[in-house]
N, C-alpha and C positions, 0 to 999 in steps of 0.2 A: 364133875365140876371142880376144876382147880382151884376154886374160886371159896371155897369150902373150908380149905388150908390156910388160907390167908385171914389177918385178924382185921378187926377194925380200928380206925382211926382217926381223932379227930383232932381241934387246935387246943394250943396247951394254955389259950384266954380269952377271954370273952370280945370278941370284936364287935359286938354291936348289932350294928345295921347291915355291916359292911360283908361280904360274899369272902371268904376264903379261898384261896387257889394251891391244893395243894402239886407238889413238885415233885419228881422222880427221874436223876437222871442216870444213865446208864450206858454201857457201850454194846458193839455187835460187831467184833473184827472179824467173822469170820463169815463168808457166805451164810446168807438165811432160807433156809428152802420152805420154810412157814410162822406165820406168829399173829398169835391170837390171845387180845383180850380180854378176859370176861373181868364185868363190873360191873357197881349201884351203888346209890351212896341214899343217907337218909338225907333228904333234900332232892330240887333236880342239879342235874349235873351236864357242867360241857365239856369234853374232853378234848383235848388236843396232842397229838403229837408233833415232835419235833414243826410246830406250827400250823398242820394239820389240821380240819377237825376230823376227829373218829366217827365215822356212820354218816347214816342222815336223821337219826332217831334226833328228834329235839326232844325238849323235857322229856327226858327220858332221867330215871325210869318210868317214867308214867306215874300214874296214880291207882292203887291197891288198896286195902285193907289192910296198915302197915301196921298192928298189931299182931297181924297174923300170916301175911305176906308180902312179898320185897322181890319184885319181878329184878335178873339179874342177865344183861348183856352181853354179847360174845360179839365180838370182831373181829373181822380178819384183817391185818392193820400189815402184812407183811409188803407192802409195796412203800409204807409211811418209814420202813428201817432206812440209817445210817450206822454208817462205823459208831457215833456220838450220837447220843440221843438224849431229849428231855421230854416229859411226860407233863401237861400239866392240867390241872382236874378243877374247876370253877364248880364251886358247889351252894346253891342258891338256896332259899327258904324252900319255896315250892308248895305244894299240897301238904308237906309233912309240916312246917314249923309258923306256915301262914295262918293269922287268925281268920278260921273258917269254922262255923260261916260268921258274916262280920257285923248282922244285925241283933246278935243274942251271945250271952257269957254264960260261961257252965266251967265246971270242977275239970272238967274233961277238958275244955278250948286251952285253959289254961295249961293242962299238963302236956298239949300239943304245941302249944310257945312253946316252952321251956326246954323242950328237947335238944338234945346237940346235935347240930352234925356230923356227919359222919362218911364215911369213904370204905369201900372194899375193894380190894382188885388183886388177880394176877393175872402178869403178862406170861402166854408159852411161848418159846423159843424154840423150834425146831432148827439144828444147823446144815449143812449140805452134808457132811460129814456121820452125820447120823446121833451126832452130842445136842442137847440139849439143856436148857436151864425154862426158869421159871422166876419170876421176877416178881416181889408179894408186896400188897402194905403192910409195913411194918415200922421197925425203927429208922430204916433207910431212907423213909421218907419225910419232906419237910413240907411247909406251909407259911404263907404270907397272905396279908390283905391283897385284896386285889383292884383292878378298876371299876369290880360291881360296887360300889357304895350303897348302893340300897336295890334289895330286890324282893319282892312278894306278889303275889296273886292279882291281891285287887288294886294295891295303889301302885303299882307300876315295876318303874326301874329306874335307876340313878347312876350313871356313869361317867368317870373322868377317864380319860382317852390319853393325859396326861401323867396319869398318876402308872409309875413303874416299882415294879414290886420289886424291893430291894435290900427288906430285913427277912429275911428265912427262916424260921424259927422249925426244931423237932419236933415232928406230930407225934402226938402221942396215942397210948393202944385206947380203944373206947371197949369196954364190956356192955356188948350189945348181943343181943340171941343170932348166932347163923341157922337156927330150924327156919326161921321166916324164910329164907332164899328159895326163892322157886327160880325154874326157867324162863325166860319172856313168854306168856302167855297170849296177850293179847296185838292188835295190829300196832306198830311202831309209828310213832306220832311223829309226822312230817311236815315241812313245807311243799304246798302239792302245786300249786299256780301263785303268782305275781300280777297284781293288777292296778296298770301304768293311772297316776293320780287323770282324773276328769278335767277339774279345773280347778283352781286357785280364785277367793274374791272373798271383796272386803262387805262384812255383813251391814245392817244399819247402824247397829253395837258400835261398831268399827273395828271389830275382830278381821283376822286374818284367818281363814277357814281353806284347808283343800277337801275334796269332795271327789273320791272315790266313785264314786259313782254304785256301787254295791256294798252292803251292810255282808261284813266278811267276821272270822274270828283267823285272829293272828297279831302284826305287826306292822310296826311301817319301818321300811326303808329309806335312810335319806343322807342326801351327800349333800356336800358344805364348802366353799372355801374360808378357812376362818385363821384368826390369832390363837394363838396357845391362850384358854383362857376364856375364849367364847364362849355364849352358851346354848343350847337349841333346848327348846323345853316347849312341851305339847300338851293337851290333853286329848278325850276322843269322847266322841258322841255318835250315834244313831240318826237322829232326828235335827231337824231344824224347826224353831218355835213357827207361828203363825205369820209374826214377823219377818223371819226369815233370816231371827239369830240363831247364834248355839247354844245347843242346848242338852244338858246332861244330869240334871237335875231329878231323873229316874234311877240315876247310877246309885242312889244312896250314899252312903257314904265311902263305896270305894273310890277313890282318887285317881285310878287310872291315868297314871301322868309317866311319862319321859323325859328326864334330865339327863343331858348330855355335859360334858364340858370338854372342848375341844383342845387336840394339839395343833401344832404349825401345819399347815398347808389344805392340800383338798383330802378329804375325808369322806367313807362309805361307811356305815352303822347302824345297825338295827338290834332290839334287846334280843336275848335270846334264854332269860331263865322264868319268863311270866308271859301272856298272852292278857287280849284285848277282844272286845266285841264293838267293832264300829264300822260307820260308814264316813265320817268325818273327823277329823282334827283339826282343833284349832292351835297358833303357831302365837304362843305368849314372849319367843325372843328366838329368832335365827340371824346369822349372821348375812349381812347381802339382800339381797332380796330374792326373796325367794319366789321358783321357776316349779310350775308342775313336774316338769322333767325329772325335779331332786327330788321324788316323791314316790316310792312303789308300797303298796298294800302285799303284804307277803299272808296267804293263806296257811293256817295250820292245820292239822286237825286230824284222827287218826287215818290211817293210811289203806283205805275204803276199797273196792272197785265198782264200780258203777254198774248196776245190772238191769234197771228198769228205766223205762224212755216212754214217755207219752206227750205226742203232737196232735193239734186239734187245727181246723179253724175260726177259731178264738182267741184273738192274739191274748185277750185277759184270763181266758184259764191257761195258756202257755206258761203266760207271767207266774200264775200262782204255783204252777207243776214246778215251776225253777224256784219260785220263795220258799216253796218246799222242800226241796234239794241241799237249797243254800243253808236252810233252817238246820237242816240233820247234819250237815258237814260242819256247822260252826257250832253244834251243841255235841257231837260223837268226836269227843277232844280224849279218849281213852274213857270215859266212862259219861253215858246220856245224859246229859245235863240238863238243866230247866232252863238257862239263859248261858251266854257265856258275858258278860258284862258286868253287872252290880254286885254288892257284895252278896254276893250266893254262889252259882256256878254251881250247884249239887249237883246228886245223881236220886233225884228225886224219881222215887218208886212209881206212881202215879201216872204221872206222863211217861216215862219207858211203858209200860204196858199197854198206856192208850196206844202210842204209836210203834209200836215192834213190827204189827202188821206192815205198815205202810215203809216201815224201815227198810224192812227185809225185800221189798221189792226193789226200791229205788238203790242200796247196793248190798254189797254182801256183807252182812255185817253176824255170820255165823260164829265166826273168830272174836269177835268183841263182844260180844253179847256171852260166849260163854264162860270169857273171862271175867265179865263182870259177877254174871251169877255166881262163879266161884265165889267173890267177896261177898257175897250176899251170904251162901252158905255159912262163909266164914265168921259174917255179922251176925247172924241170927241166934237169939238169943237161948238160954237153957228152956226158954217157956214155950222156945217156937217162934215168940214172935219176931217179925220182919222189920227192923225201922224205918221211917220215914223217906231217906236218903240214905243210897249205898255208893261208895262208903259209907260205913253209920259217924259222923259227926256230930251226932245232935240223939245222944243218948239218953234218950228217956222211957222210963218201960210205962209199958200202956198206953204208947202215943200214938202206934201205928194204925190204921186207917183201912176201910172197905176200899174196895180201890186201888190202893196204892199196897197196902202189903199181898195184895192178890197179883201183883208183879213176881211173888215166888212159882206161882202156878200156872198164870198165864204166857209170859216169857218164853221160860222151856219148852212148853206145848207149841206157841208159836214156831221155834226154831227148827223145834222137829216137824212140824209142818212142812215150808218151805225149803229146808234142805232134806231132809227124809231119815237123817241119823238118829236111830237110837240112844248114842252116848252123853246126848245133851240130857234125854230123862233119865238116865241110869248116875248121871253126874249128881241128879240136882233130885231127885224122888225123896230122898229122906227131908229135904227142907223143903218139899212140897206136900208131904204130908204132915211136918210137923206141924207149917203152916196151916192146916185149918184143924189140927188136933188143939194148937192154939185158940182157936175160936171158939171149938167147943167145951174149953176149959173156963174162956171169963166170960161167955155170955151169960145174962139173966135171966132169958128165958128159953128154955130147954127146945132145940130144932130152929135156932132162928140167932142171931145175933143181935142183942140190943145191950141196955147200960153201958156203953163203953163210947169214946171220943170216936167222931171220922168226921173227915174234912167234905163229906157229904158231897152235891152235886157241885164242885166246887167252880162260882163264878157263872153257875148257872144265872139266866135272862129272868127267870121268873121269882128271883132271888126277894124277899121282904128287904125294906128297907134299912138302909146300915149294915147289908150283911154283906159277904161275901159267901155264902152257900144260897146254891138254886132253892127252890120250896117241896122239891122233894123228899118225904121223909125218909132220914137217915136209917128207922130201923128195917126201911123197903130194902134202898142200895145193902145196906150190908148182910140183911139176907140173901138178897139176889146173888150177890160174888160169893157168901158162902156155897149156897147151892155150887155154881156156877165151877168155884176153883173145886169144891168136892167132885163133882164130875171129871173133872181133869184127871184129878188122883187117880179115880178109878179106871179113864181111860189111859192114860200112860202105866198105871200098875197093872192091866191086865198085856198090855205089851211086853213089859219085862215080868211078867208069868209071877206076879206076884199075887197074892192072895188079899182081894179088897172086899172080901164080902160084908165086912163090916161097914165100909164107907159104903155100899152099894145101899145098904140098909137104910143108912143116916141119910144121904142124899134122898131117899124116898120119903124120907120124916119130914126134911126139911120143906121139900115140894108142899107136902101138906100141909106143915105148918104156915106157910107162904099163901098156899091158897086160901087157907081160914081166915090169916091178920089183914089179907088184905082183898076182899072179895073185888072190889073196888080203886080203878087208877085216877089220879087227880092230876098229873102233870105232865109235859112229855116224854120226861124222862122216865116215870115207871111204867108208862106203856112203853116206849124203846126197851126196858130190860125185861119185861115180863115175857113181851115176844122175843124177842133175839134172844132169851136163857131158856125159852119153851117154860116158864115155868105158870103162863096161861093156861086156862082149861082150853080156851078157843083162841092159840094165835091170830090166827088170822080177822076174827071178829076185835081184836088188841091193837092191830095194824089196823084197818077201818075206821079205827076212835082216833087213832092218831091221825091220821089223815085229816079227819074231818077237827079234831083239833090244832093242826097246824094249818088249815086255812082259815077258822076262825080266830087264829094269833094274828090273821092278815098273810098268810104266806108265810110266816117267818118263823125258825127255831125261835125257841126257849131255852135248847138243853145247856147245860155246863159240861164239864172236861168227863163226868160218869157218860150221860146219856148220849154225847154229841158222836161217839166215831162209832156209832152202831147207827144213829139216824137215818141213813139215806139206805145202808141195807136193809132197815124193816120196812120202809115202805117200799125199796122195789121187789123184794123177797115175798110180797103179798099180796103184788098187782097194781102199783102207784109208783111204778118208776115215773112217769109225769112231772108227777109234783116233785118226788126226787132232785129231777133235772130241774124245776123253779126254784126250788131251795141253793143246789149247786150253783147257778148263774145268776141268783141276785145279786144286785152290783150296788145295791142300798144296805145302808145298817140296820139290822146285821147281816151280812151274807161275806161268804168267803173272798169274793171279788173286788169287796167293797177296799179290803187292805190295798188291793191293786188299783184303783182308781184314785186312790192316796198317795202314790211312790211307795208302796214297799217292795223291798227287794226280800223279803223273809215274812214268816208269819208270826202277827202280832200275838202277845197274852190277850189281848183285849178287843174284843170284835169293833171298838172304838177306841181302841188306844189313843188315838188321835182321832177327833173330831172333824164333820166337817167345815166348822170354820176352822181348824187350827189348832182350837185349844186339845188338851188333854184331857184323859180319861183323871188321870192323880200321878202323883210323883212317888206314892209309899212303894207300888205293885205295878209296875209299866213296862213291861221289858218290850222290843220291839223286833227280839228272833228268841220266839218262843215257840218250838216247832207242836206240842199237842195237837192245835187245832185243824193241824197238818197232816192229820191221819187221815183226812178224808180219800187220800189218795188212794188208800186199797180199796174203796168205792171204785173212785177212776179206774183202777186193772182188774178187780173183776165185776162188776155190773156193769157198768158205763161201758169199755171195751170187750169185757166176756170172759178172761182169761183168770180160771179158776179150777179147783183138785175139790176132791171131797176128802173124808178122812182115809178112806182106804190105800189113797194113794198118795202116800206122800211125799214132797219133793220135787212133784209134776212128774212122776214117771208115769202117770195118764192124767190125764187134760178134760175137762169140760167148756167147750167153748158156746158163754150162753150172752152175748152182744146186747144191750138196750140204750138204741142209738138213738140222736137226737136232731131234728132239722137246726136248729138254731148254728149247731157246730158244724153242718155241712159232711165233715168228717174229722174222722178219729181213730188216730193212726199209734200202734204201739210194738213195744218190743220190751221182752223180758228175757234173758239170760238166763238160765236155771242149770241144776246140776246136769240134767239131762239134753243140754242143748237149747238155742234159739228158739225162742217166738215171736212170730212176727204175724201184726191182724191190724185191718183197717177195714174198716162200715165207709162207705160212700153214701152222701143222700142225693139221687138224682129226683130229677119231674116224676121219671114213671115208678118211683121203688130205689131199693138199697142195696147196693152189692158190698158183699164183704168177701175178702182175701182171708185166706190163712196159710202160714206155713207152721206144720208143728213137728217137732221133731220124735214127738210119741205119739202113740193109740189116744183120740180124741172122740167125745162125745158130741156135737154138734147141735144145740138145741136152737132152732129158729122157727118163731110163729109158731109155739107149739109144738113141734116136729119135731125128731130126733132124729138124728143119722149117724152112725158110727165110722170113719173113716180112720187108716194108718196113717203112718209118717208121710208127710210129703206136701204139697204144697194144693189149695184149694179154692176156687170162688164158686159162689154161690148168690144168688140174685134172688130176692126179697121184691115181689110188686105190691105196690103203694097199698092196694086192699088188703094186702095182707100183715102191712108195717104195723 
């Protein structure tokens, strides 16, 4: 890493608001047969050369654990060379010097303002001739304000288009640690699709609103003919009120706005050191009148590939299989976020875990996921414990949660699930066991977790009034994931041939402890985790109660963000795929559909976030791409469609194909990508019975009506008659 050799650098006074651009310029007389960048700076950064941009990495570097690591960039820029050359390097607030999060102040938020900026780079030169050089920051390098005038997270970006940088001033050295620099770890966060604006129209308000048509996380793009001087100034929203004004009023207090100020003639522009979560903008001054045509939605988000696909005929579960999609590409912006819109945008512990499952299917998010853990590792405290949000921003010890710090245990195990590797538990084992070594250091009573904060069933249905946690009690959930991550330990530890007979021990205590505090379930959520963790005497007698408690709710869940993404596999896992499938397709509140027969394009935080007149759920807690509740999907691929591993084989390098199909959908058609090749499986419901296709590219177990049949690689139908469906 050249990159190593080279010092830090930052501006030699306080600019403000305003983005710094540092400069470097340089020649190259002589043929170049190679030349590569490597760079990061504390802030994000956009690089350019000789007018250029460098990469397609947007915010880049990304966002890390920058206490403790500083992901650093390499580029191969040797097509960008001239004889004369200038370098120049826009360096934004970003994740590093933005106040995050922006609902709450601490010692720590503070000493994250207040940081500098800062710049690393050197460029290699390889010449035709076999000479090279190496081009560093250093004293060589200069710096000016630039046309970012204001740039951060939540309230936006501020640009003059006018303003030319034209006092240069010497950057000076910054004494900042290079142990942080690691290599780019995780996927490079890009613009991956453009989507052309809907329509343009004037609300009752008498705002000027374009309308996207899709709730995205990104930017907007917009061209202008204007006067040196103009101004184009936006904000963005989600949602339209009841009325069918704008409305943004859940954003809190982030601002989310774009200020433009234009030069002479026609102009193309979009920010490029902050991102947005919206489906509309409204348009507070443009020059002309403004044409949807001026208008593109630029998607960001990290740089994914898509690996799961499930089509029904259901046009309203299609729709949710996409709000789903849409929810994890506009929240997997380099590290899983809770919302990408109001002032938070964390990497909330809690919801990554709920949904990794359903992550991992829909694309491949092996590489981001193990980069995040890294920062978790990185975060985790002398005690063990996990915070809240990783990156940890919001440091407070004793704060973390049943649930959400069981994101150390569950995560990893997922990953190695699904891809089959090893390295992610041989990475991550020491903060998976410190993690419940943790637990059983501050619990108060001995084989169980109690005395201590957790965000309980959090936004559960059957929730007492004023509250925000379901009515489950907390000291159930947080036994149950103690057990639950203690089992993990043991199975990832006896993988890498580690000696766990001690947690083998404690897991058995704990079991018991669990069975004694709670002979007795009271809500849906501790029958969901007593069965789904085994830690029932009689699963299956656990499943039965629920059952018959979720039709005596009327059909309807109760659970919150703990109990809700295990719901539909305990009851098909016990003989009640049925009801299962009524829970899945109710199109009333609350049911999953019900967001789709609203217009959403993503999954809400709130099974009513919107109302069906209109109104709101509240303005404190409303986000409207909130992907949790979106874990239902891993239902969808393996119960609902069949396509599922046990733990033996992980990875899919053998296959259990066990289908429980449904007439209402007609069919249900799917494909998953895996390390081991394509899956492709579709259920037909005709008059006489069901035929289902498979193709699998490994050894599958085949389980229909009870039956089992073991078939190889290769392609399959098999027909199901009606008495036996």
């Amino acid at each position: 890493m050249e990159i190593r050799n080279s010092s830090f650098i930052t501006v030699s006074r306080d600019t403000g608001d305003t983005a710094p651009v540092f400069r470097c310029r340089f020649g190259a007389t002589k043929p170049v047969a190679s030349a590569c960048l490597e760079i990061t700076a504390l802030g994000v950064y956009d690089a350019r050369l000789n007018g250029q941009k460098v990469g397609e990495f947007v915010l880049a570097p990304g966002w890390t654990s920058y206490d403790h690591r500083l992901q650093e960039q390499s580029y191969d820029v040797t097509q960008l060379l001239k004889e004369s050359n200038e370098l120049l390097v826009t360096v934004g607030r970003g994740w590093f010097r933005s106040p995050i999060p922006g609902w709450m102040d601490s010692e720590d938020k503070q000493r994250r303002l207040h940081q500098p900026c800062g710049l690393i780079a050197a460029l290699r030169i390889e010449y035709g001739d076999g000479t090279g050089e190496v081009i560093r920051t250093d004293n060589g390098w200069d710096w000016a304000e630039s046309p970012v005038r204001f740039s951060e997270i939540y309230d936006g970006e501020t640009y003059d288009a006018s303003f030319v940088p034209v006092s240069f001033e010497p950057a000076v050295p910054l004494e900042w640690s290079k142990d942080i620099l690691i290599p780019q770890e995780g996927e490079e966060i890009r613009e991956t699709e453009r989507i052309s604006a809907r329509r343009i129209f004037q609300t009752p308000a008498g705002d000027t609103v374009v309308d996207f048509g899709q709730e995205v996380t990104g930017y907007v793009e917009f061209s202008a003919d204007a006067r040196q001087g103009d101004r184009v100034l936006f904000d963005h929203a989600e949602v339209l009120d009841a009325d069918g004004n704008f409305y943004n009023a859940n954003y809190r207090s982030a601002k989310a706005r774009v200020e433009y100020t234009c030069r002479e003639g026609r102009q193309t522009w979009h920010p490029g050191l902050t991102f947005f979560g919206f489906r509309y903008i409204r348009l507070l001054s443009f020059p002309g009148t403004p044409k949807k045509e001026d208008f593109t939605a630029i998607v960001v988000h990290s740089s994914l590939q898509r690996t799961g696909w499930l089509k029904s005929g259901n046009p309203e579960l299609n729709q949710l299989v996409s709000n789903i999609a849409w929810g994890q590409r506009g929240n997997f912006l380099d590290v899983p976020t809770d919302c990408p819109q109001r002032d938070e945008r964390l990497g909330w512990t809690g919801d990554a875990q709920a949904f990794v499952r359903t992550a991992s299917y829909l694309f491949d998010v092996e590489k981001f996921f193990r980069k995040w853990l890294h920062d978790m590792a990185a975060d985790q405290y002398a005690s063990g414990e996990i915070g809240q949000v990783i990156p940890d921003v919001m440091p407070q010890r004793d704060s973390s949660s049943a649930a959400w710090g069981d994101a150390a245990t569950i995560c990893p195990w997922q990953i190695y699930e699904t891809y089959g590797d090893r390295a992610v538990l041989q990475d991550q084992f020491e903060c998976m066991r410190r993690w419940v070594d943790y637990i059983t250091s501050v619990t108060k009573t001995e084989n169980m977790w109690t005395g201590h904060f957790h965000f309980g069933d959090w936004l559960g249905l059957d929730a007492p009034e004023g509250s925000y946690k379901g009515s489950t009690r907390e000291d159930f959930i947080a036994t149950a994931f103690y057990a639950h991550s203690t089992s993990l330990v043991i199975r990832a530890g006896k993988l890498l041939g580690k000696d766990v007979a001690g947690y083998e021990a404690l897991y058995g205590r704990i079991v018991s402890a669990f069975r004694k505090a709670f002979p007795e379930y009271l809500t849906q959520t501790e029958h969901v985790l007593a069965a789904h963790f085994h830690l029932a005497v009689d699963p299956k007698k656990t499943a039965d109660a629920l059952a018959d408690m979720v039709r005596r709710d009327g059909t309807q869940l109760k659970t919150g963000f703990v109990g809700t993404p295990y719901l539909l596999h305990v009851l098909t896992d016990y003989g009640h795929a049925d009801l299962a499938w009524d829970l899945m397709l109710r199109r009333e509140y609350p049911g999953w559909l019900y967001p789709v027969t609203m217009g959403a394009t993503t999954v809400w935080e709130h099974w009513d976030g919107m109302k069906a007149d209109g109104s709101f759920w509240s303005t404190d807690m409303n986000s409207f791409n909130h992907y949790a509740y979106g874990a239902v999907a891993d239902w969808l691929f393996e119960k609902a469609a069949g396509i599922c591993h046990d733990d033996e084989h992980p990875g899919f390098n053998e296959l259990i194909y066990a289908p429980h199909p449904d007439r209402r959908l007609g069919f249900l058609q799917t494909r998953l990508d895996t390390r081991h090749g394509t899956i492709r499986a579709q259920w037909t419901c005709g008059q006489d019975g069901i035929r289902y296709e498979l193709t699998t590219p490994v050894r599958t177990r085949v389980i229909l009506g009870g039956k089992e049949t073991l078939v190889e690689k290769g392609t399959y139908t098999f027909w199901q008659e009606e008495k036996d469906a």
